[in-house]
PDB file with one MODEL, atoms N, CA, C and O in Angstrom:
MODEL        1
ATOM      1  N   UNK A   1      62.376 -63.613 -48.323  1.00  0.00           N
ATOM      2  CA  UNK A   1      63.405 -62.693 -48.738  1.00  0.00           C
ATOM      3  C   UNK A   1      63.596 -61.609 -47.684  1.00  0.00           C
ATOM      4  O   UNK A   1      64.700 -61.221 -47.303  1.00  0.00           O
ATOM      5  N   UNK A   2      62.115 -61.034 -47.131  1.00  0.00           N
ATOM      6  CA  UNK A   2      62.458 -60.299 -46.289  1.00  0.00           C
ATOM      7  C   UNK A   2      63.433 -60.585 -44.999  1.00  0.00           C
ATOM      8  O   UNK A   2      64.373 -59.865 -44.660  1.00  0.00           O
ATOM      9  N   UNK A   3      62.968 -61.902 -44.298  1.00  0.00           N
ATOM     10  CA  UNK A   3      63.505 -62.605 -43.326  1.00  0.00           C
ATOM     11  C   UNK A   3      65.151 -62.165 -43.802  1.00  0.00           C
ATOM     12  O   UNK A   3      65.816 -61.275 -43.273  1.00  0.00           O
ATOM     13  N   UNK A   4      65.520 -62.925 -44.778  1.00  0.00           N
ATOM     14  CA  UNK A   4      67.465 -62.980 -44.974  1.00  0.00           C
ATOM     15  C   UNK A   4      67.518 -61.703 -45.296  1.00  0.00           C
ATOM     16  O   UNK A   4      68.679 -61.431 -44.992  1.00  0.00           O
ATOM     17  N   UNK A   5      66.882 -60.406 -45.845  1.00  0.00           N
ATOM     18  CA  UNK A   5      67.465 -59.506 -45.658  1.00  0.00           C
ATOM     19  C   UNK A   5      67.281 -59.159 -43.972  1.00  0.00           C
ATOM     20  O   UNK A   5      68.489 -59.150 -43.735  1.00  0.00           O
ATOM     21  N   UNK A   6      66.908 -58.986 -43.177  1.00  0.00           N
ATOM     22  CA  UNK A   6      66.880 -58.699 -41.844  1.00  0.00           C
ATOM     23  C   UNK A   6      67.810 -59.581 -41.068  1.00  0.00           C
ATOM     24  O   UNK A   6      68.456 -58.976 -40.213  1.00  0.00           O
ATOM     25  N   UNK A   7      68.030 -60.873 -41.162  1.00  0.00           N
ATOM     26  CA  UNK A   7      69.262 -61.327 -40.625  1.00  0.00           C
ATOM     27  C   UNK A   7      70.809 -60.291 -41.454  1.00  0.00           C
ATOM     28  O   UNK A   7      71.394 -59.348 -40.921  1.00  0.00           O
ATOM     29  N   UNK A   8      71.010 -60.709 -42.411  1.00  0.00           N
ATOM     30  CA  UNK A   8      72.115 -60.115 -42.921  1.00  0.00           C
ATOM     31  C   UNK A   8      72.413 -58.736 -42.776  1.00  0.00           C
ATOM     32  O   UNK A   8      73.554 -58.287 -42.874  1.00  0.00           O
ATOM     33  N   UNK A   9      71.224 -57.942 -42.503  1.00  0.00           N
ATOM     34  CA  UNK A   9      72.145 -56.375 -42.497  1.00  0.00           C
ATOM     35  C   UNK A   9      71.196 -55.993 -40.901  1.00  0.00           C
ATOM     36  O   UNK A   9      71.124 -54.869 -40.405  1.00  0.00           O
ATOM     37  N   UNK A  10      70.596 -57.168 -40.377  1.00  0.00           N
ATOM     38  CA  UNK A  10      70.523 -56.358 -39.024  1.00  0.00           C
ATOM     39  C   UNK A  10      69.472 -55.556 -38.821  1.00  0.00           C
ATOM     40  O   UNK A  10      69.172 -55.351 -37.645  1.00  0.00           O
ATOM     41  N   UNK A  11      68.540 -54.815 -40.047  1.00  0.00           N
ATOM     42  CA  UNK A  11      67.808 -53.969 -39.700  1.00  0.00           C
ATOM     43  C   UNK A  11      66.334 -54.577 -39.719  1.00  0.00           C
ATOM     44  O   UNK A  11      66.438 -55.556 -40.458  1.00  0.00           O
ATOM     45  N   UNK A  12      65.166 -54.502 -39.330  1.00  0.00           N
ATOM     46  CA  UNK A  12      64.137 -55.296 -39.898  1.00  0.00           C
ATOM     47  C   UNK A  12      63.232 -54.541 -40.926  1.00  0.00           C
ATOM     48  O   UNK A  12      62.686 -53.440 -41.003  1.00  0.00           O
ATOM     49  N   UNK A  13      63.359 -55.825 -41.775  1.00  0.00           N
ATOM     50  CA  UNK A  13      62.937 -55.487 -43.538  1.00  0.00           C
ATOM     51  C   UNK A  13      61.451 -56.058 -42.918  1.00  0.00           C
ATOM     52  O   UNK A  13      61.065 -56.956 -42.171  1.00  0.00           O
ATOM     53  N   UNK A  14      60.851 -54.899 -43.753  1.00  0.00           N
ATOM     54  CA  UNK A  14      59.250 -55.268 -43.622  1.00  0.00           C
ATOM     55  C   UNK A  14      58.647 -56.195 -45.177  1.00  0.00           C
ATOM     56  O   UNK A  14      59.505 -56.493 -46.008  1.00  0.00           O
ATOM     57  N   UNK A  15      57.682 -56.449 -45.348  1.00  0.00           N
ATOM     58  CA  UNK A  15      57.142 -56.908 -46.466  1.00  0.00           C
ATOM     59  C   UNK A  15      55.835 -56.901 -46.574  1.00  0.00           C
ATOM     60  O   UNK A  15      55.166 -57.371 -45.653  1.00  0.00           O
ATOM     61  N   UNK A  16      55.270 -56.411 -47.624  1.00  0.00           N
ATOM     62  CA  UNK A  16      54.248 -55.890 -47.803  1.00  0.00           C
ATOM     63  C   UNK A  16      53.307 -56.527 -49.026  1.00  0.00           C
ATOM     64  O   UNK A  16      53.397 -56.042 -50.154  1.00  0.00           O
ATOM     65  N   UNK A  17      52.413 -57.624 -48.755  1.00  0.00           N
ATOM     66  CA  UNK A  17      52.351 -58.504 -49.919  1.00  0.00           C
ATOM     67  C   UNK A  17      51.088 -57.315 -50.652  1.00  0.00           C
ATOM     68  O   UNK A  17      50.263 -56.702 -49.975  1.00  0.00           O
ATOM     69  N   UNK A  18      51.216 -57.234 -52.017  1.00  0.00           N
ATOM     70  CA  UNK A  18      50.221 -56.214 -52.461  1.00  0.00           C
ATOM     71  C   UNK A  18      49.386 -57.083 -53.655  1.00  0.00           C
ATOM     72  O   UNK A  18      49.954 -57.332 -54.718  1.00  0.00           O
ATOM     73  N   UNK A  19      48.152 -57.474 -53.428  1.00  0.00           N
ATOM     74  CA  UNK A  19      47.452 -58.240 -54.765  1.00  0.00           C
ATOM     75  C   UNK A  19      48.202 -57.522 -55.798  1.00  0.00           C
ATOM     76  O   UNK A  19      48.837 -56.468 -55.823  1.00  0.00           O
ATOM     77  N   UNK A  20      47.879 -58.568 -56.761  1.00  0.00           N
ATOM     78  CA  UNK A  20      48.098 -58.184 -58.548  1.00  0.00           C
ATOM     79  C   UNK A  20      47.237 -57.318 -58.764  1.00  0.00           C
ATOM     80  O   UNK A  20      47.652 -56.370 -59.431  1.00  0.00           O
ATOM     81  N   UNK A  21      45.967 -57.267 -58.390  1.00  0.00           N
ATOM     82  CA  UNK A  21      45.283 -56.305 -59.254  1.00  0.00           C
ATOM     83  C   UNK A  21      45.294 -54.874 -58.621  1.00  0.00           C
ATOM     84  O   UNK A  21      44.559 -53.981 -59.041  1.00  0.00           O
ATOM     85  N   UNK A  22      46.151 -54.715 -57.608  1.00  0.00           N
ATOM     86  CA  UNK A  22      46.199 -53.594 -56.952  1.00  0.00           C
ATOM     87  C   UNK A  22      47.699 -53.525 -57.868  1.00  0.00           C
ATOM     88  O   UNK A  22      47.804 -52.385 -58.321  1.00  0.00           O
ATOM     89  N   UNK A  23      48.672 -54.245 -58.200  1.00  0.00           N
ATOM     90  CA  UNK A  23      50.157 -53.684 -58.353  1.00  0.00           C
ATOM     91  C   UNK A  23      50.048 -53.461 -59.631  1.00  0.00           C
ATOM     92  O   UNK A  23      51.177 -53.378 -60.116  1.00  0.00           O
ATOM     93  N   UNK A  24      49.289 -53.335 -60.348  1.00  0.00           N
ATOM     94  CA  UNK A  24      48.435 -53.383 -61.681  1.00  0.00           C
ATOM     95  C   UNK A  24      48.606 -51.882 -61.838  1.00  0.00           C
ATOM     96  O   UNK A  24      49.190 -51.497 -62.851  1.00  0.00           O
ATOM     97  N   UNK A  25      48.081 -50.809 -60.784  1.00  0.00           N
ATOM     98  CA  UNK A  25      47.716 -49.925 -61.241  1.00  0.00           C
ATOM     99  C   UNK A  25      48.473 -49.048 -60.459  1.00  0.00           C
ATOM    100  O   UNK A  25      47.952 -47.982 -60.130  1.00  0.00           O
ATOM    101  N   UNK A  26      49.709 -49.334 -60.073  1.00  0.00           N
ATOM    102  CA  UNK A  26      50.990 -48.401 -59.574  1.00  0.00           C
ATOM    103  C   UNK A  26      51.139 -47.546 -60.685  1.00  0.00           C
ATOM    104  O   UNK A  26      50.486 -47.819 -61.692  1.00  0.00           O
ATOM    105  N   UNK A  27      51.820 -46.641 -60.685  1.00  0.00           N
ATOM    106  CA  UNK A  27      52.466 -45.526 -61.279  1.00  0.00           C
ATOM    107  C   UNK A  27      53.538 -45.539 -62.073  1.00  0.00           C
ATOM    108  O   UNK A  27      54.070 -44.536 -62.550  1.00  0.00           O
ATOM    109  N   UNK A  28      53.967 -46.972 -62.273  1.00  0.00           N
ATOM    110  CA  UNK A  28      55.480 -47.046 -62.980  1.00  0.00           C
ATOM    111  C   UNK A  28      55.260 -47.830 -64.394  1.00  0.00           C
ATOM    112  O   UNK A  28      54.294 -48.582 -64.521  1.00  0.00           O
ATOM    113  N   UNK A  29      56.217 -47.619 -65.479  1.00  0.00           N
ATOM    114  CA  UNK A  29      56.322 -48.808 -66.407  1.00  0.00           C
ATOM    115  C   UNK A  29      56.397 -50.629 -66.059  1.00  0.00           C
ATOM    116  O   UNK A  29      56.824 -51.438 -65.236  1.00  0.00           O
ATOM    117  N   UNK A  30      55.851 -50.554 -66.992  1.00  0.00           N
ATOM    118  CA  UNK A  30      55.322 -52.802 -66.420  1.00  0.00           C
ATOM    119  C   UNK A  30      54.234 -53.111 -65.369  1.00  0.00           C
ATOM    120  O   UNK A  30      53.420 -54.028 -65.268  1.00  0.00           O
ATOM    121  N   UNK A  31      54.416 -52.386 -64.872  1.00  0.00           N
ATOM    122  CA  UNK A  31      53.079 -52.705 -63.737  1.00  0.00           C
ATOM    123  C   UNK A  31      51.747 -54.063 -64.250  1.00  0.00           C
ATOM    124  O   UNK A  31      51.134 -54.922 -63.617  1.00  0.00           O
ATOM    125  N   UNK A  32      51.779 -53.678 -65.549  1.00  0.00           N
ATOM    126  CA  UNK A  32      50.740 -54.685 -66.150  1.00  0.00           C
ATOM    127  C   UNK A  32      51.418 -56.313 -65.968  1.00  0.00           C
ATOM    128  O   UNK A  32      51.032 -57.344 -65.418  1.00  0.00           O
ATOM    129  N   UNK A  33      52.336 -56.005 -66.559  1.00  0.00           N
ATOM    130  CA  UNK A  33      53.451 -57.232 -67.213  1.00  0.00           C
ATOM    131  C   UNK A  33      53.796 -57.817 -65.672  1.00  0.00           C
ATOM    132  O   UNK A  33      53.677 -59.042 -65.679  1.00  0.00           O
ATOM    133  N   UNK A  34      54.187 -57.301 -64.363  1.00  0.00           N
ATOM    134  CA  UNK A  34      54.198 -57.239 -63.375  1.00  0.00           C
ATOM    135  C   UNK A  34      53.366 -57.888 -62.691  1.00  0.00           C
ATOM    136  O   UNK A  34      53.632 -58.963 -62.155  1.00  0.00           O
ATOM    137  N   UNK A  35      52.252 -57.301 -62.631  1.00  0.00           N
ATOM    138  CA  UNK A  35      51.145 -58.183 -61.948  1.00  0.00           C
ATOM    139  C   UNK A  35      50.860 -59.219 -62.549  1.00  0.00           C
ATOM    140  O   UNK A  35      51.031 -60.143 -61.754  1.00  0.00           O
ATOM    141  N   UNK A  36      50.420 -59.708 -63.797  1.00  0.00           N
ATOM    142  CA  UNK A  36      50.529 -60.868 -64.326  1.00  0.00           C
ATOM    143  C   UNK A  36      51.207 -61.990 -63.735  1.00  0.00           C
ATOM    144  O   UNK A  36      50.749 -63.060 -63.333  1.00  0.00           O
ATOM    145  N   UNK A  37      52.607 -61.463 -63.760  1.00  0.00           N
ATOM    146  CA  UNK A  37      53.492 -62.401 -63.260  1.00  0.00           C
ATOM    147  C   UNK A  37      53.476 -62.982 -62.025  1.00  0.00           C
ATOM    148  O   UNK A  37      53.811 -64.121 -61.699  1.00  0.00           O
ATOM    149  N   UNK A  38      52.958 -61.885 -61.233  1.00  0.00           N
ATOM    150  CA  UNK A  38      53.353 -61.843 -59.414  1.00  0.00           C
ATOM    151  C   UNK A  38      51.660 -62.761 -59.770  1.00  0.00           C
ATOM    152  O   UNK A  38      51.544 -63.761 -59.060  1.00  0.00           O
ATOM    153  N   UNK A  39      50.886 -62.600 -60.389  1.00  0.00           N
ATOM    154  CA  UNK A  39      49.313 -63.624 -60.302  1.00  0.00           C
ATOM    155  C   UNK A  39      49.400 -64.557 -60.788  1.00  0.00           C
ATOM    156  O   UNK A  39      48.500 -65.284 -60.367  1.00  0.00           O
ATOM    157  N   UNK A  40      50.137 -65.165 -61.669  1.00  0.00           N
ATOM    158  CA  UNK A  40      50.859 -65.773 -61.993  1.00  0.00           C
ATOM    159  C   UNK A  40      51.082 -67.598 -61.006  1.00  0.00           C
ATOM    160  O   UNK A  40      50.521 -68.692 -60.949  1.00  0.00           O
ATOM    161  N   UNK A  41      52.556 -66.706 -60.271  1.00  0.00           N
ATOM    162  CA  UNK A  41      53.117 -67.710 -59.471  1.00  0.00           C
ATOM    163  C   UNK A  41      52.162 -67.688 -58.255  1.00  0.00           C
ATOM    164  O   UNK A  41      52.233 -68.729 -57.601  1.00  0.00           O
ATOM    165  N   UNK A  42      51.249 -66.730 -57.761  1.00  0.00           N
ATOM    166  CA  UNK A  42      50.420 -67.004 -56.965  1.00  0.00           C
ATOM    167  C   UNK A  42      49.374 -67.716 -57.011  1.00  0.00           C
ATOM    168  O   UNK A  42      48.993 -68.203 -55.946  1.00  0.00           O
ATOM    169  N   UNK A  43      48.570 -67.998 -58.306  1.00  0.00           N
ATOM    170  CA  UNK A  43      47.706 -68.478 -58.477  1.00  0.00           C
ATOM    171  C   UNK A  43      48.436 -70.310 -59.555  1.00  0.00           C
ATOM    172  O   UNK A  43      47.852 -71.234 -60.122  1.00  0.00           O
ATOM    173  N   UNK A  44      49.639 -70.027 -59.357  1.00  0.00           N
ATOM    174  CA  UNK A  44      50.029 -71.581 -59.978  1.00  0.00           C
ATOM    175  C   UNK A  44      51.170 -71.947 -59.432  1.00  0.00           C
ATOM    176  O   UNK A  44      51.873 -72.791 -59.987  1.00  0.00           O
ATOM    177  N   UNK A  45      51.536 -71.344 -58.219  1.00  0.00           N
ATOM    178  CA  UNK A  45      52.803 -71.736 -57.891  1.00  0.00           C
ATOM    179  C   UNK A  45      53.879 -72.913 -57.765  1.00  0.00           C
ATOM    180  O   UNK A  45      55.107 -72.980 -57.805  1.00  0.00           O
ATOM    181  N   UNK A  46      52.478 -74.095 -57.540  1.00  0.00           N
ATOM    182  CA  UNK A  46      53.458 -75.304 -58.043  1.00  0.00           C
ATOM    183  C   UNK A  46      54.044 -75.502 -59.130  1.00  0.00           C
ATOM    184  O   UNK A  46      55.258 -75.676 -59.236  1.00  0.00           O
ATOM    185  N   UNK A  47      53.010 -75.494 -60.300  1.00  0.00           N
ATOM    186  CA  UNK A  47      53.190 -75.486 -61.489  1.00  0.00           C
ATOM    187  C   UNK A  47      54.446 -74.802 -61.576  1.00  0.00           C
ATOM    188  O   UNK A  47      55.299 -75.417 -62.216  1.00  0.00           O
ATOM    189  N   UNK A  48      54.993 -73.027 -60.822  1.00  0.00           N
ATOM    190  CA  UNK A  48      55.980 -72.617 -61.304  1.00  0.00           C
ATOM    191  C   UNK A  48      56.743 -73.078 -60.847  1.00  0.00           C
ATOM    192  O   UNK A  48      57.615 -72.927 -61.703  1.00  0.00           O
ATOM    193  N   UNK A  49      57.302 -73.726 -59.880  1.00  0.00           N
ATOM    194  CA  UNK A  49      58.484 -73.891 -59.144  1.00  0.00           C
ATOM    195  C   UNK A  49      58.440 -75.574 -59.458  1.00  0.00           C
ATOM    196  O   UNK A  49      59.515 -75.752 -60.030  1.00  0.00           O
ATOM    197  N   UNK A  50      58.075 -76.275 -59.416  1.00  0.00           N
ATOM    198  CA  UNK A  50      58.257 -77.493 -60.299  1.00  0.00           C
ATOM    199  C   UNK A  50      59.031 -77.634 -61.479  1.00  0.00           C
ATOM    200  O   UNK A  50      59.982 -78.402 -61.619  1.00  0.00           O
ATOM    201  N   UNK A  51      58.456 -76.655 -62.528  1.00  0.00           N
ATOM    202  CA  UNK A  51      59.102 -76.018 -63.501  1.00  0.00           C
ATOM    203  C   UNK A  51      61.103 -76.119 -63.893  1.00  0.00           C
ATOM    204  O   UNK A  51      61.848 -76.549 -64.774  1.00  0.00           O
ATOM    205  N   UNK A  52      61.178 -75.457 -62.662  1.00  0.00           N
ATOM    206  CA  UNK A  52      62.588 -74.843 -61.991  1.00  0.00           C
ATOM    207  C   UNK A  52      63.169 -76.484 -61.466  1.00  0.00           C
ATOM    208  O   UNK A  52      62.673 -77.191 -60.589  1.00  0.00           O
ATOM    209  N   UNK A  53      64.446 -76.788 -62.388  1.00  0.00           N
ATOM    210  CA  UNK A  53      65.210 -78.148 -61.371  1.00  0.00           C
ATOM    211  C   UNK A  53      66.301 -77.564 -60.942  1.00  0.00           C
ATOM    212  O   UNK A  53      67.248 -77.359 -61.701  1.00  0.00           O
ATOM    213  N   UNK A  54      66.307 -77.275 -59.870  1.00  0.00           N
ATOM    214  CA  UNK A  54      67.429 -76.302 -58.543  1.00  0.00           C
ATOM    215  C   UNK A  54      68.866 -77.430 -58.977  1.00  0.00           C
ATOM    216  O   UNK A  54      70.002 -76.985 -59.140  1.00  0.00           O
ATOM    217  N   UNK A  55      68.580 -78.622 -59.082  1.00  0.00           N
ATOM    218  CA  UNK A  55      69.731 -79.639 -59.570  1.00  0.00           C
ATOM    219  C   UNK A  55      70.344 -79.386 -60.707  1.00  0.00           C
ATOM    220  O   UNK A  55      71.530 -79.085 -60.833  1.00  0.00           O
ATOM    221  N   UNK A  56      69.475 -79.516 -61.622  1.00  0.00           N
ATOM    222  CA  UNK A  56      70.033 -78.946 -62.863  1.00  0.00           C
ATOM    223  C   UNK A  56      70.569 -77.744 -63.590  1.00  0.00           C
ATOM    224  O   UNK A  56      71.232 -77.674 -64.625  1.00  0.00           O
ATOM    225  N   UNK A  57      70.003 -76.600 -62.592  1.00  0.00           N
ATOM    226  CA  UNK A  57      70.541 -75.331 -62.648  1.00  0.00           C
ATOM    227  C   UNK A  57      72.005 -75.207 -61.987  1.00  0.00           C
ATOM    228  O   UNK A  57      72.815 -74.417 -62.472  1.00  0.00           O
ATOM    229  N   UNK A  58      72.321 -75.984 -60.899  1.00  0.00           N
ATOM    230  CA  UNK A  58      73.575 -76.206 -60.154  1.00  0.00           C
ATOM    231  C   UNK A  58      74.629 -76.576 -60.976  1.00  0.00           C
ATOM    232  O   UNK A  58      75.788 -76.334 -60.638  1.00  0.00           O
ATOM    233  N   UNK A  59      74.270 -77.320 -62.364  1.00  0.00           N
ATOM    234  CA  UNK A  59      74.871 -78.533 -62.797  1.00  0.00           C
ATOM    235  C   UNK A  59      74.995 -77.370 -63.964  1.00  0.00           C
ATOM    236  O   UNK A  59      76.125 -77.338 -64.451  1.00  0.00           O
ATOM    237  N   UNK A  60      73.997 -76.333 -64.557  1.00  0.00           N
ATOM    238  CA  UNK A  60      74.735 -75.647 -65.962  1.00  0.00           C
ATOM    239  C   UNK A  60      75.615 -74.297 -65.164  1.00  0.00           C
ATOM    240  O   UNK A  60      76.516 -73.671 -65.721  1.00  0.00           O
ATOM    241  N   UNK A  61      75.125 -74.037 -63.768  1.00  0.00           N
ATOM    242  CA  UNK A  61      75.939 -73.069 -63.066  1.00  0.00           C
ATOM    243  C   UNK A  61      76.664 -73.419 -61.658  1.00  0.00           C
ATOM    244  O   UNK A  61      76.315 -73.101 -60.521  1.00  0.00           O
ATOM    245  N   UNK A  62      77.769 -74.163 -62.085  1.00  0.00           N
ATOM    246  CA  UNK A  62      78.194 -74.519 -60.551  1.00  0.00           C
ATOM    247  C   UNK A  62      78.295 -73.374 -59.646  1.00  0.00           C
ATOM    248  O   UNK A  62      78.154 -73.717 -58.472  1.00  0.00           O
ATOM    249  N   UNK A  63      78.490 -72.150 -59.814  1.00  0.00           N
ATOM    250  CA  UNK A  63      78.396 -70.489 -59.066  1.00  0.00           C
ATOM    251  C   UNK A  63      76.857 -70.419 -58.776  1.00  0.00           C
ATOM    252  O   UNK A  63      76.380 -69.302 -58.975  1.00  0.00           O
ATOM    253  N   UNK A  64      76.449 -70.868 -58.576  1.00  0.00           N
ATOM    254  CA  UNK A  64      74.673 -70.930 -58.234  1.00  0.00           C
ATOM    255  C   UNK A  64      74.679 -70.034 -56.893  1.00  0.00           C
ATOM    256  O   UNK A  64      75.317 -70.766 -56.136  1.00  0.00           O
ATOM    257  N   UNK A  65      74.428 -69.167 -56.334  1.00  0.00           N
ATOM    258  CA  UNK A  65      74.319 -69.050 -54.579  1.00  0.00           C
ATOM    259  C   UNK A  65      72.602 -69.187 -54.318  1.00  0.00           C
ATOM    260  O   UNK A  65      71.691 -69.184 -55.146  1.00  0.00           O
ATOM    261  N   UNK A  66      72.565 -69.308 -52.814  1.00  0.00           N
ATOM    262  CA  UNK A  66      71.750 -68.857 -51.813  1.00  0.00           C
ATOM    263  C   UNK A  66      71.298 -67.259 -52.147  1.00  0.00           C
ATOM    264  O   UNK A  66      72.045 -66.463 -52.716  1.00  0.00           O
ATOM    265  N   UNK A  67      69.839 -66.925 -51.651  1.00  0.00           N
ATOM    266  CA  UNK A  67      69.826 -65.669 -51.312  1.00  0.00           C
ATOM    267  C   UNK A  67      70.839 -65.274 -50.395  1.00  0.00           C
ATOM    268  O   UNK A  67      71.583 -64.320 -50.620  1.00  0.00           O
ATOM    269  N   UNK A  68      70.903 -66.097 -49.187  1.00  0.00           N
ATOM    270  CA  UNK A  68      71.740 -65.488 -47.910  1.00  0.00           C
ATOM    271  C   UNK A  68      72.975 -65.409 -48.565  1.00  0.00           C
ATOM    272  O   UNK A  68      73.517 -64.312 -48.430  1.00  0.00           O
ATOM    273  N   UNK A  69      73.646 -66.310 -49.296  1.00  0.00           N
ATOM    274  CA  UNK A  69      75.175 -66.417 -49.674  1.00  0.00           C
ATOM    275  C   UNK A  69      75.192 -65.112 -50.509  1.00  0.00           C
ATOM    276  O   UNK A  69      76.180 -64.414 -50.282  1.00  0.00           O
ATOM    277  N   UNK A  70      74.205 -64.564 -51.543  1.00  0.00           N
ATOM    278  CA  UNK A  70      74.458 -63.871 -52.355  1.00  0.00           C
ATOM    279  C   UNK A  70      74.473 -62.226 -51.456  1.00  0.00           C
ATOM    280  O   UNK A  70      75.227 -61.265 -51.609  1.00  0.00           O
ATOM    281  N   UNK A  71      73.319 -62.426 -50.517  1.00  0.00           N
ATOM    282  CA  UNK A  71      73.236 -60.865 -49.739  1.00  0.00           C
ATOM    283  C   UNK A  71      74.736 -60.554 -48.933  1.00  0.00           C
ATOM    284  O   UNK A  71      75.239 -59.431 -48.914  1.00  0.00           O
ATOM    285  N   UNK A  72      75.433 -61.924 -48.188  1.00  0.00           N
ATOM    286  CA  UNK A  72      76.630 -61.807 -47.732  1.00  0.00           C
ATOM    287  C   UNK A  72      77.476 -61.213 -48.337  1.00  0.00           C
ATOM    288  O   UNK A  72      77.978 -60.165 -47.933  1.00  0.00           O
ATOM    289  N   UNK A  73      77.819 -61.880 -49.580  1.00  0.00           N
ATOM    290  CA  UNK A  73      79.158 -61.387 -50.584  1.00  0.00           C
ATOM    291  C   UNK A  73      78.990 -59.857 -51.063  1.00  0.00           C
ATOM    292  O   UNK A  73      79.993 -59.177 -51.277  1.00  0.00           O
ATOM    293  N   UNK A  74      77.567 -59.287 -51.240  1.00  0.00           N
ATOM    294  CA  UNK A  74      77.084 -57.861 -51.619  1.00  0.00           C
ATOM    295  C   UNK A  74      76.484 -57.382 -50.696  1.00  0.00           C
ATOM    296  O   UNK A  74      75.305 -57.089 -50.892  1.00  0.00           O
ATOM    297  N   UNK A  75      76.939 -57.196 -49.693  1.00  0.00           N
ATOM    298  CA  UNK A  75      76.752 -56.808 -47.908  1.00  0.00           C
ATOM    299  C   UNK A  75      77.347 -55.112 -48.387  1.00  0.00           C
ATOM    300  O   UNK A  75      76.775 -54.050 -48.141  1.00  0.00           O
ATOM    301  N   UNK A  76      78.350 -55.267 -48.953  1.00  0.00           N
ATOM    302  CA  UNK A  76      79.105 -53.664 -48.472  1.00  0.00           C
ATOM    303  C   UNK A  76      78.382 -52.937 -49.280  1.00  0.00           C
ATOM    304  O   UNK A  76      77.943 -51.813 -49.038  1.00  0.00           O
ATOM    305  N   UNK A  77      78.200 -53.758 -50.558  1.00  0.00           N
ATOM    306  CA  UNK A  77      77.371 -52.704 -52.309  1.00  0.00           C
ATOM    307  C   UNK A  77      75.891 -52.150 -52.142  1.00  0.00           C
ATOM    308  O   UNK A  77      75.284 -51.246 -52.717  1.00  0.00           O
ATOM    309  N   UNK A  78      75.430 -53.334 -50.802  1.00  0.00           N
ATOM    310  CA  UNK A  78      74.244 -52.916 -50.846  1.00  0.00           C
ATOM    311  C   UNK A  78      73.669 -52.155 -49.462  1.00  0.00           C
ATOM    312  O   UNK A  78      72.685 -51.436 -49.639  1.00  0.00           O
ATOM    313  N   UNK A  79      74.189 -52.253 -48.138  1.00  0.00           N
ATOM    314  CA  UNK A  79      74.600 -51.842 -47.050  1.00  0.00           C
ATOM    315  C   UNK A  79      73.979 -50.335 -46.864  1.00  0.00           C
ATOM    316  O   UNK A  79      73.014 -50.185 -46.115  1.00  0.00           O
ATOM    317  N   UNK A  80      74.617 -49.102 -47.639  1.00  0.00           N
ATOM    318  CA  UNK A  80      74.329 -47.906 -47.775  1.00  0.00           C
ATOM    319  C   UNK A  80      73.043 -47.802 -48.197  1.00  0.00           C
ATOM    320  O   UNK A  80      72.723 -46.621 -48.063  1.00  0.00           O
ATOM    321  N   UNK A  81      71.746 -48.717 -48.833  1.00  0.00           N
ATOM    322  CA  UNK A  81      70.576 -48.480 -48.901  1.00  0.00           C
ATOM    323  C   UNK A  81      69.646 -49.023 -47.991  1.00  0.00           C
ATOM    324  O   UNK A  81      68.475 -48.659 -47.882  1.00  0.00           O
ATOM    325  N   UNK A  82      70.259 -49.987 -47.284  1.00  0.00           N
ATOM    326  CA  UNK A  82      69.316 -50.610 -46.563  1.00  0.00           C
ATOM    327  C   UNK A  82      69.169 -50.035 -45.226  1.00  0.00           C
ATOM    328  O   UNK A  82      69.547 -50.428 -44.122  1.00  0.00           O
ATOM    329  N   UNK A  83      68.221 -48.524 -45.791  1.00  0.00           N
ATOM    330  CA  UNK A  83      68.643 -47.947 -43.923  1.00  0.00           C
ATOM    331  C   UNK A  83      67.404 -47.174 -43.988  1.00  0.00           C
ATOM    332  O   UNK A  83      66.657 -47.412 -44.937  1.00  0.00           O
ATOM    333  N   UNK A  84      67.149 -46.507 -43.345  1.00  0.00           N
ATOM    334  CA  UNK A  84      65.778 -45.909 -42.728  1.00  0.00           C
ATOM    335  C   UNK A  84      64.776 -46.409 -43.456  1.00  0.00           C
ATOM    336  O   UNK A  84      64.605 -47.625 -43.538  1.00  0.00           O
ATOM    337  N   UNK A  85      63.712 -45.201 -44.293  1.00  0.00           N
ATOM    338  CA  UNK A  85      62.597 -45.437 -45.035  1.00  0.00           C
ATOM    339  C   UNK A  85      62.421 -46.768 -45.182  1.00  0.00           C
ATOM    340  O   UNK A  85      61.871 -47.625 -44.491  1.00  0.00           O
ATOM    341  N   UNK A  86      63.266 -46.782 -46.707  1.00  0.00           N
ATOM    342  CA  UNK A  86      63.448 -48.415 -46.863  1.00  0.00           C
ATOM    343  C   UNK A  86      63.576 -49.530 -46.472  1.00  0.00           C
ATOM    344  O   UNK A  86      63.102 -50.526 -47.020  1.00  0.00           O
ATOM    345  N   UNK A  87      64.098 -49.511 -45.679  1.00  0.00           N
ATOM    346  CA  UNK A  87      63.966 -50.728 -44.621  1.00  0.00           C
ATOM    347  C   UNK A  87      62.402 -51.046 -43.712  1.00  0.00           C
ATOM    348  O   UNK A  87      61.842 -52.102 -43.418  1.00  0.00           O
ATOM    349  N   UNK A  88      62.252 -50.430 -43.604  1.00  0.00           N
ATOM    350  CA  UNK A  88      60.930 -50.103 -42.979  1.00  0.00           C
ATOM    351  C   UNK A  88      59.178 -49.783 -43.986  1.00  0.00           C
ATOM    352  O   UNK A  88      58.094 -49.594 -43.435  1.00  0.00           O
ATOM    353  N   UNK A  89      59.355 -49.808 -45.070  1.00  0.00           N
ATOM    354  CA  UNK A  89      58.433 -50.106 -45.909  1.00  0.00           C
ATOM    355  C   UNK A  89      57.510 -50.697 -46.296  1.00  0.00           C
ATOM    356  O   UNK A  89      57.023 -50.433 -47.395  1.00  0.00           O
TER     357      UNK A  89
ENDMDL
END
């Protein structure tokens, strides 16, 4: 994700992989529910994405996009945030 955001707006998006049991104990609402999840697909990831038929999702949503297709079309909406700090994070 980081990668196509850094092609598409040009700036380089960093990424910062943070264990579950560290994102566990951030400061915000869900954090619990959160890490679970993110331990989750890390610790079963086939299982999750197997799960998922990319065919069949095409087939109940012919409007399906790409990350890249989707960051393109919301280039201008999203554009104005993707700049200093943030980008660099």
């Amino acid at each position: 994700m980081a990668a196509a955001f850094t092609k598409t707006f040009g700036v380089d998006i960093g990424y910062n992989a943070i264990p579950a049991s560290e994102y566990r104990k951030l400061d915000f609402p869900g954090t619990e529910d959160l890490g679970n999840m993110f331990q989750f697909k890390n610790e079963f990831e086939d299982d999750f994405c197997k799960a998922r038929d990319v065919k069949f999702t095409k087939e109940l949503n012919p409007q399906l996009m790409t990350l890249e297709t989707w960051l393109s079309k919301n280039k201008g909406k999203l554009e104005p945030m993707i700049s200093g700090e943030a980008a660099t994070a």
